[in-house]
Steps between C-alpha positions, in 0.01 A plus 500: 500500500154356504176703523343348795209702567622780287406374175846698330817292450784745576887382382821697557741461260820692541678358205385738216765766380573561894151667518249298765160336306160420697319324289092446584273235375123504547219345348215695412143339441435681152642434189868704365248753296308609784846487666651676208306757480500559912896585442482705177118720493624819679144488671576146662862552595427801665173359661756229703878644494599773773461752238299638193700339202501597121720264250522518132507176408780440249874433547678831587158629622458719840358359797425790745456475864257744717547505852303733658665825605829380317629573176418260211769217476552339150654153374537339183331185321775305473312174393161440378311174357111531549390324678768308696832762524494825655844644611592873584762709692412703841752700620778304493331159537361273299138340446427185315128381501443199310165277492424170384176267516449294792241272587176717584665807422891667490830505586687822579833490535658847635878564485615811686896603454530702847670797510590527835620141630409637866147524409415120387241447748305842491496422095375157588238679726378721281459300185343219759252754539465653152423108372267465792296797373527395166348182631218682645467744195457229231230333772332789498472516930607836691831438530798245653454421905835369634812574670643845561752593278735472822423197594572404103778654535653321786349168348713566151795622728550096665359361220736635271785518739548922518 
């Protein structure tokens, strides 16, 4: 699927170990450290994710997850290579969140092993969103204007064929 207007490329692909994969592409206008460190400093991540985020940064490390009200969810580092490879667990899904230098600035590729194959286009949703407000983070503006996350959600629904 193309970006269009939404600047994030978002794939299906159904063929890995029977589990669905969205994978995102965006470009970013800063270089992969300033990306880098976006994704890793517990500070940044938590500044543009849903939730306050700690991660020990090693392979086997902890990353935690703070959504308020909610109990504290935790995953494990399953890949790390600063600064271009980031992968951890959460829940029972997988993240992969790999950079690489583009012209003017970076490349992030996101992999997300879903779960729950009846929730490909709220995932797609959400992480549109989460790389829109990283977007708007690493700009340093208020935050990401844009569609509702239902309207994402219907757009990911067709475009993706759910």
């Amino acid at each position: 699927m193309t970006a269009g207007k939404f600047k994030v490329d978002v794939s299906l692909d159904s063929t890995v170990e029977g589990q669905p994969v969205l994978r995102f592409r965006r470009r970013y206008g800063h270089d992969v450290e300033r990306l880098w460190r976006a994704l890793s400093e517990d500070s940044e991540l938590s500044a543009w994710f849903p939730c306050a985020v700690r991660l020990e940064q090693h392979v086997g490390g902890v990353i935690e997850f703070r959504f308020p009200d909610e109990e504290p969810d935790q995953g494990k580092v399953l890949e790390l290579d600063q600064p271009h490879l980031l992968a951890f667990s959460w829940d029972q899904e997988v993240l992969r969140w790999q950079l690489q230098p583009d012209a003017g600035g970076s490349l992030l590729l996101l992999t997300n092993t879903i779960q729950d194959p009846a929730k490909v286009a709220n995932v797609a949703a959400g992480w549109h969103g989460c790389l829109e407000q990283l977007a708007a983070f690493l700009d340093g503006s208020a935050g990401a204007a844009g569609q509702s996350h239902e309207e994402l959600v219907r757009h990911y629904s067709q475009a993706l064929g759910q």
